[in-house]
FIBATOR-796517 format. One record per residue (C-alpha): x, y, z; residue in three letters. Coordinates in steps of 0.1 Angstrom, whole numbers. Layout:
REM FIBATOR-796517
<x X&y Y&z Z&aa ALA>
...
END
This chain:
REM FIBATOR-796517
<x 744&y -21&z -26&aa UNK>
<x 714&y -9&z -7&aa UNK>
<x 711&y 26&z 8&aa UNK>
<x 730&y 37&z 38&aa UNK>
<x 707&y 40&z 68&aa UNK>
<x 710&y 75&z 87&aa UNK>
<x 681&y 75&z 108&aa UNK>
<x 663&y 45&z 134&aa UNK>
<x 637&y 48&z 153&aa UNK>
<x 631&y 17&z 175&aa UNK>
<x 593&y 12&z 192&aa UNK>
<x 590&y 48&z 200&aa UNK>
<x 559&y 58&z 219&aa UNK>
<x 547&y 94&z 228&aa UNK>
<x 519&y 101&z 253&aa UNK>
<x 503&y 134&z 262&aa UNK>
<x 485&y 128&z 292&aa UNK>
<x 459&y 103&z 283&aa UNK>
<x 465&y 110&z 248&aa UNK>
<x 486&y 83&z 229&aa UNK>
<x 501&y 103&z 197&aa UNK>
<x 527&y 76&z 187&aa UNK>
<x 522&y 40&z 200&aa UNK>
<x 556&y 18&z 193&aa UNK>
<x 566&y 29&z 162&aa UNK>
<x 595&y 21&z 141&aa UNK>
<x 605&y 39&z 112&aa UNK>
<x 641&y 39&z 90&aa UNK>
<x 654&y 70&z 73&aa UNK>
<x 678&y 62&z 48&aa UNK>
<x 705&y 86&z 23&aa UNK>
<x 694&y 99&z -7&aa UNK>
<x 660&y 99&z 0&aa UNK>
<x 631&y 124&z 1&aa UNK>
<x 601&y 105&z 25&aa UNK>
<x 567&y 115&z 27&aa UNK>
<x 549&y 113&z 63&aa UNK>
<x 512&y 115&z 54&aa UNK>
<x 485&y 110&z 74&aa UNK>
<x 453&y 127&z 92&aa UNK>
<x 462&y 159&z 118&aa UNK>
<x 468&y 144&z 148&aa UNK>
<x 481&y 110&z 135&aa UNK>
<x 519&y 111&z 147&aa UNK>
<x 532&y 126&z 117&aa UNK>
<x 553&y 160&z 135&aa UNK>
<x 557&y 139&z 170&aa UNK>
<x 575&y 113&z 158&aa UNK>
<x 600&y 140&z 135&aa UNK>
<x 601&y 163&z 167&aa UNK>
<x 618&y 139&z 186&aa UNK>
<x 640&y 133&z 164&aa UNK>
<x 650&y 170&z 158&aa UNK>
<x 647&y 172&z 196&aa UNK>
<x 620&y 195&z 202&aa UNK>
<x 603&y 174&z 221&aa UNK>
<x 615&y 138&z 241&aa UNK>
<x 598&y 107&z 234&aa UNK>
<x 577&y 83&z 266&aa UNK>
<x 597&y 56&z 257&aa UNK>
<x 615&y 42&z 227&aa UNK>
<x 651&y 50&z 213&aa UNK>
<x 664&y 61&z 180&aa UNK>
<x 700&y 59&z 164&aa UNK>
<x 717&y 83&z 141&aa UNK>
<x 747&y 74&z 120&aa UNK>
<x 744&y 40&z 141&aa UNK>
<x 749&y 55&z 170&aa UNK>
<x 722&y 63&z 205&aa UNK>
<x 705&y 98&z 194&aa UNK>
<x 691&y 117&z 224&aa UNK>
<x 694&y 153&z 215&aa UNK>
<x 688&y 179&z 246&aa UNK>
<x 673&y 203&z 225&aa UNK>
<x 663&y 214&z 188&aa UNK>
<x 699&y 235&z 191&aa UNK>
<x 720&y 207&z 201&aa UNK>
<x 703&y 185&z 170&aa UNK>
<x 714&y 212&z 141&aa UNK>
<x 746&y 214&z 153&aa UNK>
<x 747&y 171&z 150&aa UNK>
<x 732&y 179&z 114&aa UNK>
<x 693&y 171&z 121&aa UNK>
<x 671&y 208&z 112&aa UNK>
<x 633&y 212&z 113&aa UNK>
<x 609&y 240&z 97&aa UNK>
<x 583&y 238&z 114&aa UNK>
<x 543&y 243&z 100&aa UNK>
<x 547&y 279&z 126&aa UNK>
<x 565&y 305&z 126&aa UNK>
<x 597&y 302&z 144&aa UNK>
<x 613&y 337&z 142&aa UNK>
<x 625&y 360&z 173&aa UNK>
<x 604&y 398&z 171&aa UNK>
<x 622&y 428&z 172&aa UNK>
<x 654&y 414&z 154&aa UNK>
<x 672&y 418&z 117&aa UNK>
<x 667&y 390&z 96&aa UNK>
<x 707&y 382&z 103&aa UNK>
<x 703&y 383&z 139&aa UNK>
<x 677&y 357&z 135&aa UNK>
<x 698&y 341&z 115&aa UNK>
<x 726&y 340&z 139&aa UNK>
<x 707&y 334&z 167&aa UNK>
<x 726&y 308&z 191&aa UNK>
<x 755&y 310&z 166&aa UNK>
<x 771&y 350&z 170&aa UNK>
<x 803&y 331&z 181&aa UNK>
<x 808&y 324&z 148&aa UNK>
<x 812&y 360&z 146&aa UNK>
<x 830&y 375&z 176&aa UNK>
<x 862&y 383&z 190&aa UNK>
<x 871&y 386&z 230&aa UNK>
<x 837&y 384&z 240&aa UNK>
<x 825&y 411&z 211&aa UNK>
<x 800&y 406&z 182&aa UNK>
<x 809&y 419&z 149&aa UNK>
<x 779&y 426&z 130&aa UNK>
<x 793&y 437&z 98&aa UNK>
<x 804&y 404&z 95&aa UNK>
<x 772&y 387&z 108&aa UNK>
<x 748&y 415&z 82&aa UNK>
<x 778&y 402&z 56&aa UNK>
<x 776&y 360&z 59&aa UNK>
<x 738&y 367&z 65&aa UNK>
<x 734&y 384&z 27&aa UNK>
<x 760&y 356&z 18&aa UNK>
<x 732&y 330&z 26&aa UNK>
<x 702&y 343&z 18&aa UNK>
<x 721&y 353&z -19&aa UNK>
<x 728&y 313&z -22&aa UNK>
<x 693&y 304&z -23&aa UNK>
<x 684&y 328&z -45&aa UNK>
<x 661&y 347&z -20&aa UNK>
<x 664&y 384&z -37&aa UNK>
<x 639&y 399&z -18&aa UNK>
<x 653&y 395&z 17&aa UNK>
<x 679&y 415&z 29&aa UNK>
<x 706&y 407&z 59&aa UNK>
<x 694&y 442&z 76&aa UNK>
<x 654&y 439&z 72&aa UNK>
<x 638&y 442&z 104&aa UNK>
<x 616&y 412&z 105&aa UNK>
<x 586&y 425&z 119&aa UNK>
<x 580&y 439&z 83&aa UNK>
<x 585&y 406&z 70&aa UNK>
<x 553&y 387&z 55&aa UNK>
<x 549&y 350&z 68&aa UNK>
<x 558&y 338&z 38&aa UNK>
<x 590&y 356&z 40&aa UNK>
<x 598&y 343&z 74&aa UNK>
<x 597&y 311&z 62&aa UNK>
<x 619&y 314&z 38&aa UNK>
<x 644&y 332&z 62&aa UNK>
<x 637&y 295&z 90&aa UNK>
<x 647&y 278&z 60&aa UNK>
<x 684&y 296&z 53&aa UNK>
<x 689&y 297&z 93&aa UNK>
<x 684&y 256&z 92&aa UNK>
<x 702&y 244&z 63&aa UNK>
<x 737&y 246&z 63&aa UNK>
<x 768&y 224&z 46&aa UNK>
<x 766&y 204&z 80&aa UNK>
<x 733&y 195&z 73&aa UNK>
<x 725&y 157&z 66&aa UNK>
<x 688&y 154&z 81&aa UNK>
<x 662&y 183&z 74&aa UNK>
<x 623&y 180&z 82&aa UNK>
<x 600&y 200&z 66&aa UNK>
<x 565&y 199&z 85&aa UNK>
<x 545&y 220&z 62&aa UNK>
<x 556&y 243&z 52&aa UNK>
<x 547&y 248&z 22&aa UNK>
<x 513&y 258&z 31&aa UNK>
<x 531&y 288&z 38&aa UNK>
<x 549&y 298&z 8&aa UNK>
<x 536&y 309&z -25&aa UNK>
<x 549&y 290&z -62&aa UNK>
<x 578&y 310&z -62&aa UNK>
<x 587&y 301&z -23&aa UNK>
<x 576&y 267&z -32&aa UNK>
<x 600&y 264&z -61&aa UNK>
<x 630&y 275&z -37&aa UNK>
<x 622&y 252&z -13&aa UNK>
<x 619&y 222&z -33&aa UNK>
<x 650&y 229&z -55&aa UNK>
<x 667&y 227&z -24&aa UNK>
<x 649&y 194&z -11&aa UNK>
<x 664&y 176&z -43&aa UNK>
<x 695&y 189&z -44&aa UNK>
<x 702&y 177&z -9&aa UNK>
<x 688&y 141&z -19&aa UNK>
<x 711&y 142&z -50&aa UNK>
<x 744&y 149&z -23&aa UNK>
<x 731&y 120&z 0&aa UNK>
<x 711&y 138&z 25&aa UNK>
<x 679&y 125&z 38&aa UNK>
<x 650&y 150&z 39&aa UNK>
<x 615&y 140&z 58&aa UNK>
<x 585&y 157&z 41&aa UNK>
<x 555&y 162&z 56&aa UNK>
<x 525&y 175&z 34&aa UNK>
<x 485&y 171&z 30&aa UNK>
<x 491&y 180&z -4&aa UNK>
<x 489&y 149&z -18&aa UNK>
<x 502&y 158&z -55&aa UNK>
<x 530&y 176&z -44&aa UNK>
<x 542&y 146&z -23&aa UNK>
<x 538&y 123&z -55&aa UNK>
<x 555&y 152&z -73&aa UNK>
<x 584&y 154&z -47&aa UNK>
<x 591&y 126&z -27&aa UNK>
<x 609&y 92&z -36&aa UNK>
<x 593&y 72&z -10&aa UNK>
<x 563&y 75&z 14&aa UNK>
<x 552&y 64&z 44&aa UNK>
<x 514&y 66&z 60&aa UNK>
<x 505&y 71&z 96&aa UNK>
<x 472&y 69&z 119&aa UNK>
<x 465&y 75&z 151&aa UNK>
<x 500&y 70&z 161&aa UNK>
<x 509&y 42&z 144&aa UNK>
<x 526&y 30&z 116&aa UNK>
<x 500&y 24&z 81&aa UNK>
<x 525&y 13&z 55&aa UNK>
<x 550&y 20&z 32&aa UNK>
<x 549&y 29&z -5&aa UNK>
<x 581&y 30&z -28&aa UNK>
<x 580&y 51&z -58&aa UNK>
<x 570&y 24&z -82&aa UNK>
<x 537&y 16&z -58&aa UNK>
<x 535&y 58&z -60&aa UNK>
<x 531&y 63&z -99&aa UNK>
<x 502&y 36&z -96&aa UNK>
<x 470&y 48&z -114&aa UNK>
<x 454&y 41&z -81&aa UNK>
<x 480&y 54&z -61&aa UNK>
<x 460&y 82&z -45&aa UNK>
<x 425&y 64&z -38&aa UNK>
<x 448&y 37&z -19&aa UNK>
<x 466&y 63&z 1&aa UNK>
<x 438&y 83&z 10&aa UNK>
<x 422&y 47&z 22&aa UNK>
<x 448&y 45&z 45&aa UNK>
<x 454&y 73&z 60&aa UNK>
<x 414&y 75&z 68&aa UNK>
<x 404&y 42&z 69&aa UNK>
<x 373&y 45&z 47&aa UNK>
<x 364&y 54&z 14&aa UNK>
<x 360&y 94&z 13&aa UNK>
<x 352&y 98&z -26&aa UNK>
<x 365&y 121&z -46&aa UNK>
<x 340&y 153&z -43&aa UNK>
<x 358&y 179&z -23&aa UNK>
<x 342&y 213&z -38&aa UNK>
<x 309&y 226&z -49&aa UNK>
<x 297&y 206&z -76&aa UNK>
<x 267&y 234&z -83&aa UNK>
<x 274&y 266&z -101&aa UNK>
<x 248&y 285&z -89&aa UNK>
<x 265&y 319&z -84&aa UNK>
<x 230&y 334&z -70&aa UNK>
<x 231&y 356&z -35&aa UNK>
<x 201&y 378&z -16&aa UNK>
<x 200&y 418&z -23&aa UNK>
<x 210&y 423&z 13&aa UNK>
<x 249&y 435&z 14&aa UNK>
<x 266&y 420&z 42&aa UNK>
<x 297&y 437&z 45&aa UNK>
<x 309&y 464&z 27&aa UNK>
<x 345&y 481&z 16&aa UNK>
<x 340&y 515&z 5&aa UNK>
<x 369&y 523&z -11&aa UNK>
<x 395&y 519&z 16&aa UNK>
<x 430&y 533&z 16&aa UNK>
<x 456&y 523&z 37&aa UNK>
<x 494&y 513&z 34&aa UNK>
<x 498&y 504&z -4&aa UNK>
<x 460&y 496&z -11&aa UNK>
<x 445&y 526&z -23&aa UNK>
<x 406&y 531&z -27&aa UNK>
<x 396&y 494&z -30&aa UNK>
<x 358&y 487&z -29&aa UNK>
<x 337&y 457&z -24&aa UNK>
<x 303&y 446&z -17&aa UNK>
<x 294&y 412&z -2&aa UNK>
<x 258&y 403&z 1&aa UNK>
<x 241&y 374&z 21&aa UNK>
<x 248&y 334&z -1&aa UNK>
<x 279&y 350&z -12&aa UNK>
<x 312&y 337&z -17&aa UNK>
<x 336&y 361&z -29&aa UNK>
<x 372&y 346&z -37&aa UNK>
<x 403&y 366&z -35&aa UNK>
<x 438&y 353&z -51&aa UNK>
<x 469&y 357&z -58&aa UNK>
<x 510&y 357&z -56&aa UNK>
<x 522&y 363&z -18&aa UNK>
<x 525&y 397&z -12&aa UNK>
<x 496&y 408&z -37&aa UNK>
<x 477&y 422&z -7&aa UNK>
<x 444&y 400&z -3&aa UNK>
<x 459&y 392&z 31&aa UNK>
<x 455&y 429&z 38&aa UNK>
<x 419&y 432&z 27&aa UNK>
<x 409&y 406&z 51&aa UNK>
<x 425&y 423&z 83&aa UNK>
<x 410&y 457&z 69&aa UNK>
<x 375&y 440&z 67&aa UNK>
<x 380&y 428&z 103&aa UNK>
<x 390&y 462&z 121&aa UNK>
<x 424&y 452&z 121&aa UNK>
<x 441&y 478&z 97&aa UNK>
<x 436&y 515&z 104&aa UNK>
<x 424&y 532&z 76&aa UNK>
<x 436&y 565&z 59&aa UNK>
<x 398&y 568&z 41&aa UNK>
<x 370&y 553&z 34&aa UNK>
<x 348&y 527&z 56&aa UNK>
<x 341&y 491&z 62&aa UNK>
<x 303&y 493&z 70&aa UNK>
<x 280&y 463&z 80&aa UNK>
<x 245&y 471&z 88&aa UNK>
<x 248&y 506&z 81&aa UNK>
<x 272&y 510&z 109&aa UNK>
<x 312&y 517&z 106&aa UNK>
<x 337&y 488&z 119&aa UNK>
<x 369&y 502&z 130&aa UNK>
<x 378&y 473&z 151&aa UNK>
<x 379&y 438&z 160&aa UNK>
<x 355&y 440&z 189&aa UNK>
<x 328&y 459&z 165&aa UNK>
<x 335&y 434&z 136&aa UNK>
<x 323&y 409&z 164&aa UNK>
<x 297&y 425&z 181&aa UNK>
<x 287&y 428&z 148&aa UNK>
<x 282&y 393&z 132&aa UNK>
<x 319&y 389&z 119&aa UNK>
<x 343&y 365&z 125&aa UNK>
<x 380&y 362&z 109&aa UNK>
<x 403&y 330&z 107&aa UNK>
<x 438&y 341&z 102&aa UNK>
<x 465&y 329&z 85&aa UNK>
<x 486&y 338&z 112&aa UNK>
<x 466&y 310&z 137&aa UNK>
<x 492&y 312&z 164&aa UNK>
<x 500&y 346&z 169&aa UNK>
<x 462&y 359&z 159&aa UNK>
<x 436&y 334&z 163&aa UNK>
<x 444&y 311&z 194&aa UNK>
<x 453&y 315&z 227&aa UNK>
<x 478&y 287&z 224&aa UNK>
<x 482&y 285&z 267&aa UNK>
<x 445&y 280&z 269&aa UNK>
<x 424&y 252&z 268&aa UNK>
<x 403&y 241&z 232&aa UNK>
<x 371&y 249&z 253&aa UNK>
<x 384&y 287&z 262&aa UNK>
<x 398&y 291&z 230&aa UNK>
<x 361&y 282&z 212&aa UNK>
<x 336&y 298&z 245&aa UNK>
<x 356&y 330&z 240&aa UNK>
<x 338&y 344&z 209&aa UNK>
<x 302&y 332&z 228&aa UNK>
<x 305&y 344&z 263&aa UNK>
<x 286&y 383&z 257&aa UNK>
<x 252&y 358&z 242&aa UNK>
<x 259&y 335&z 274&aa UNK>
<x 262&y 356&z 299&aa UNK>
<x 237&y 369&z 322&aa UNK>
<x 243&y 401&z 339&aa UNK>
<x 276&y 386&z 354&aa UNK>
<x 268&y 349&z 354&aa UNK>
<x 275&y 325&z 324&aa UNK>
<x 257&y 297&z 315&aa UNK>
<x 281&y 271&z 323&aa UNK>
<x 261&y 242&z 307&aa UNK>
<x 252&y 259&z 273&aa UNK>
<x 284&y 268&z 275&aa UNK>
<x 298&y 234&z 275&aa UNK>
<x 270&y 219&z 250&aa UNK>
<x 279&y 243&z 219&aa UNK>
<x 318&y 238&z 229&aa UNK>
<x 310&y 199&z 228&aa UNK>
<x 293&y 202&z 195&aa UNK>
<x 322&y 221&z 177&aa UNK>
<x 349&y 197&z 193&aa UNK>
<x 326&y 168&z 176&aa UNK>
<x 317&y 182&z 147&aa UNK>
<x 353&y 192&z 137&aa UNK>
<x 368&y 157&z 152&aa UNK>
<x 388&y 181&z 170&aa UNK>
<x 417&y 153&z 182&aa UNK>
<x 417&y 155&z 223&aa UNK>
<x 415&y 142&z 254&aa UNK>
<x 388&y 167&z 262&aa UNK>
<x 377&y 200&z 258&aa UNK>
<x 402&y 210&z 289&aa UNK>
<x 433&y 200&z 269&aa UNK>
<x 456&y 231&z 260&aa UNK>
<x 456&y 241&z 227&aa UNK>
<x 499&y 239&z 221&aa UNK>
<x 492&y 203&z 228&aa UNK>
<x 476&y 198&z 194&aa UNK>
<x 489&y 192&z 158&aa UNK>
<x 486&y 219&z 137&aa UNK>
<x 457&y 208&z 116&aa UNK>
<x 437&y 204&z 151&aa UNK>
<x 448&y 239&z 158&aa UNK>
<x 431&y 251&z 125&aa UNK>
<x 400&y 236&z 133&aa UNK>
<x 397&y 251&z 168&aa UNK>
<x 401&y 286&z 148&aa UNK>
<x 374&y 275&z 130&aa UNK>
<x 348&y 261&z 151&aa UNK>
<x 353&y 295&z 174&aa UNK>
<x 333&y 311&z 143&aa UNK>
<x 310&y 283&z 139&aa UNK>
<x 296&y 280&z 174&aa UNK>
<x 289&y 318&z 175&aa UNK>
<x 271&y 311&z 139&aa UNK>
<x 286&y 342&z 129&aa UNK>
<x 266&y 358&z 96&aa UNK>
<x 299&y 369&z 77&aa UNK>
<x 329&y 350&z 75&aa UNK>
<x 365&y 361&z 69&aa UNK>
<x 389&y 330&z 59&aa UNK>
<x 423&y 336&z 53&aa UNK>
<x 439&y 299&z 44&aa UNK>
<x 410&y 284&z 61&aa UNK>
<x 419&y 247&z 51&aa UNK>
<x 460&y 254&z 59&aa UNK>
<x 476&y 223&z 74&aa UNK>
<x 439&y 204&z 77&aa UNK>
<x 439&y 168&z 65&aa UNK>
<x 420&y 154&z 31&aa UNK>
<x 391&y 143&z 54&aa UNK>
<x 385&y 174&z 72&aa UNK>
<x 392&y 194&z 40&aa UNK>
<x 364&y 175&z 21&aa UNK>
<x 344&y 182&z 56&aa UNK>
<x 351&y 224&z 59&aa UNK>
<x 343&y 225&z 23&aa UNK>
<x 311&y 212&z 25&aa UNK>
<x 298&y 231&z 57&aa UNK>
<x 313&y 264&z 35&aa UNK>
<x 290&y 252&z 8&aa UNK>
<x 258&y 245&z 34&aa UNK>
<x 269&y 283&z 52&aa UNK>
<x 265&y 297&z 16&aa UNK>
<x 230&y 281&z 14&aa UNK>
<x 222&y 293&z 51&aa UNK>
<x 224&y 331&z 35&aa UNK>
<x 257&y 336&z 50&aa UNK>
<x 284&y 358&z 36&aa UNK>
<x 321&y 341&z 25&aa UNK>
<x 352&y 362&z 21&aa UNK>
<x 378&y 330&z 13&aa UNK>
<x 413&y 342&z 9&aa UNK>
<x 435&y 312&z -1&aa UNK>
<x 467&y 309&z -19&aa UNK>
<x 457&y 275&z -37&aa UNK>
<x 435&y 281&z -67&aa UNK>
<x 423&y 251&z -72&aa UNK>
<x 401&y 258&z -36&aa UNK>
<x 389&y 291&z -49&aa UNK>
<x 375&y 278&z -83&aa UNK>
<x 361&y 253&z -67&aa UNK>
<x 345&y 275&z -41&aa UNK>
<x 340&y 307&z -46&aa UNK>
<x 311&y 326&z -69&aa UNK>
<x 334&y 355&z -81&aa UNK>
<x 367&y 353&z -79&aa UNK>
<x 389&y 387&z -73&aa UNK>
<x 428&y 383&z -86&aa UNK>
<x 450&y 412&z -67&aa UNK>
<x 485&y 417&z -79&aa UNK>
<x 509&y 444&z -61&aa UNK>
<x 478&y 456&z -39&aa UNK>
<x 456&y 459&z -70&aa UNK>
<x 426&y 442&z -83&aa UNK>
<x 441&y 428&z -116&aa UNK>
<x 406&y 405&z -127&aa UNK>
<x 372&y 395&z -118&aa UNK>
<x 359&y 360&z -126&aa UNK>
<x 328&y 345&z -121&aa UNK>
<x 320&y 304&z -110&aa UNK>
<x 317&y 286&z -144&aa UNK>
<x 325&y 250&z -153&aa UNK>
<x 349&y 257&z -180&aa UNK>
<x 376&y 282&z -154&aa UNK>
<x 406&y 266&z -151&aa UNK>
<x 438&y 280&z -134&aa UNK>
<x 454&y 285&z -168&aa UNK>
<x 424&y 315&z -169&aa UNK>
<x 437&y 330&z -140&aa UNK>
<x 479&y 330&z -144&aa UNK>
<x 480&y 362&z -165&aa UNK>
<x 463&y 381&z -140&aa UNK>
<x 486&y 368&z -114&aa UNK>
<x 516&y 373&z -127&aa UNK>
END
């Protein structure tokens, strides 16, 4: 007997404005499975699964669910049908407990003649997070003071519950160190294994061979093809893959392939032994044709160093000095030469209700202007070039950023840095939700940037990036500097775990 089909979607189209994203697709979702969506940003991969986890409604189409119509009005009314999405972004509400997020649209769960009983909410809270093992979390924890990792793993316990039969992950695992990682795809297979269907979306390509049992690829809003997991374990598996979701041959050099480890005298930026929060006295110096690396477990505190190096952390002592001068805040860090990509893309490096253009002129407009008039053609000609340069998906520059997938987000955080041709760089998960393509393309303009005498702070949470990258690598653990490597052929990540954990 073949598997039970939970999900249809029947010639569903999705337009934003003159933007096609999906264009009359048809896709089944069927029990026990875990499918891969894969494809480049922009390609239809979270449309299609936001529609059906009603975030969003479709131009025209229709789906089924359990073999019935499926319309849901809204994201809330599809969990409580049994269909949950994590999405790439955090989705938590400020200025709450973790269990009041939790229970958020849910307190009546919890209340009696019109009155909330919190015990019992801070109680099934603890009782949830306990079940998937999260340790770290507690019911009470305000979640301003959670990491983003963290909140992740908190969207996760407020979406899966024992009515859950359909759960989307868009990725989210670009979020979550091995430890989250592990959590989250313990829980993907044990919900296969109880006949649940779980959509996966990833540019990780070896963890969807790893983790799903069937795949399909998109591009540019339409449907590829389909791979099953024989046509998966293929010794050419990959290669054929990444030809379709690309359409061309895009070879298999994505780092440096030099290990010239050489920089100029001149220090760009440095950390004179900074103290704040739970680093204490750390020091660095960067120089021009420098890439310095920093890894390490979620929570290790290289996130930290990069907003400290940016003016965003006050200090208690010492200095971040660039060109002899003291940088106590972002506007300095700018003025200055400096520019920072942040993890955090939404809430720190885009103005999402603003258009790509504003979001990338916003860096340039002191060197534009003239007295008070801007150059409004310049303007336009550098903004053009990063849009083109990036394949930045859009109608046009005047589209609004919240429009865009979240790989096209990434590279608008990017390019803002790139059009200012800023001389030091701060990247906190710089390549985060960007396609293979793009990927291959960010690392090699990081590798021309290096050449160009600029200076590289790349913060990532995959190692495999910062070998391949990076000229020293610096391995933090609980807010310390636990090892120093430098680039070499023979550095594997096997080199690197004991200093990790």
């Amino acid at each position: 007997m073949g598997k039970e089909l939970l999900i249809e979607v029947k010639d569903m189209c999705k337009n934003f404005g003159p933007t096609k994203a999906l264009k009359h697709v048809d896709m089944k979702f069927y029990r026990g499975e875990i499918r891969g969506l894969v494809g480049e940003n922009g390609s239809g991969k979270s449309t299609v699964t936001s529609i059906i986890a009603g975030m969003q409604k479709a131009t025209s189409g229709e789906m089924f669910y359990k073999g019935k119509p499926w319309n849901p009005e809204s994201m809330v009314d599809a969990q409580r049908h049994g269909i949950s999405m994590v999405l790439q972004e955090a989705n938590t509400i400020l200025g709450c407990t973790v269990a009041e997020n939790l229970f958020a649209g849910r307190f009546d769960e919890c209340s009696k003649f019109g009155f909330v009983n919190m015990r019992e909410v801070n109680a099934k809270a603890q009782k949830m997070l306990d079940s998937f093992g999260i340790e770290k979390i507690r019911a009470t924890d305000p979640i301003d003071r959670l990491t983003f990792e963290d909140r992740k793993l908190m969207e996760i316990v407020r979406y899966v519950t024992d009515e859950t039969e359909v759960f989307v992950v868009d990725e989210t695992t670009t979020a979550l160190s091995l430890e989250g990682r592990k959590i989250l795809y313990d829980l993907i297979h044990r919900l296969k294994d109880a006949g649940k269907s779980v959509i996966f979306i990833s540019h990780d390509m070896d963890e969807i061979l790893e983790q799903c049992t069937d795949l399909t690829v998109l591009r540019d809003g339409d449907i590829i093809g389909h791979l099953n997991r024989e046509e998966m374990d293929a010794p050419d598996a990959v290669k054929k893959i990444r030809f379709m979701m690309v359409g061309r041959e895009i070879g298999d050099a994505y780092y440096r392939e030099d290990y010239d480890t050489s920089h100029q005298d001149e220090v760009a930026l440095e950390l004179k032994d900074i103290s704040f929060g739970p680093i204490r006295n750390f020091f660095l110096k960067l120089h021009k044709g420098e890439i310095i690396g920093f890894g390490g477990l979620s929570g290790c505190g290289m996130h930290e160093i990069g907003r400290a190096a940016f003016g965003l952390e006050k200090l208690e002592s010492g200095a971040v000095i660039r060109n002899g001068h003291e940088i106590t805040s972002p506007l300095q860090a700018i003025e200055s030469g400096i520019g920072y990509i942040s993890k955090n893309r939404d809430t720190e490096a885009l103005i999402l209700e603003g258009s790509i253009h504003d979001n990338i002129a916003l860096p340039l407009l002191p060197e534009l202007s003239h007295k008070t008039f801007i150059n409004p053609a310049e303007e336009k000609r550098r903004v053009d070039h990063e849009i083109e340069a990036f394949w930045i998906k859009c109608g046009s520059g005047k589209q609004w950023v919240n429009t865009l997938s979240g790989g096209n987000k990434q590279k608008v955080s990017f390019a803002k840095w790139t059009a200012k041709d800023s001389e030091v760089l701060i990247m906190d998960c710089p390549t985060r939700g960007v396609d293979i393509g793009v990927k291959q393309s960010m690392y090699a303009l990081i590798a021309q940037m290096k050449k160009e005498g600029k200076a590289i702070i790349l913060i990532s949470e995959e190692m495999a990036e910062l070998i391949g990258m990076a000229d020293k690598l610096v391995i933090m653990k609980d807010f310390v500097r636990t090892g120093e490597m430098m680039r070499n052929p023979d550095l594997k990540e096997t080199d690197i775990i004991e200093y990790v954990i």
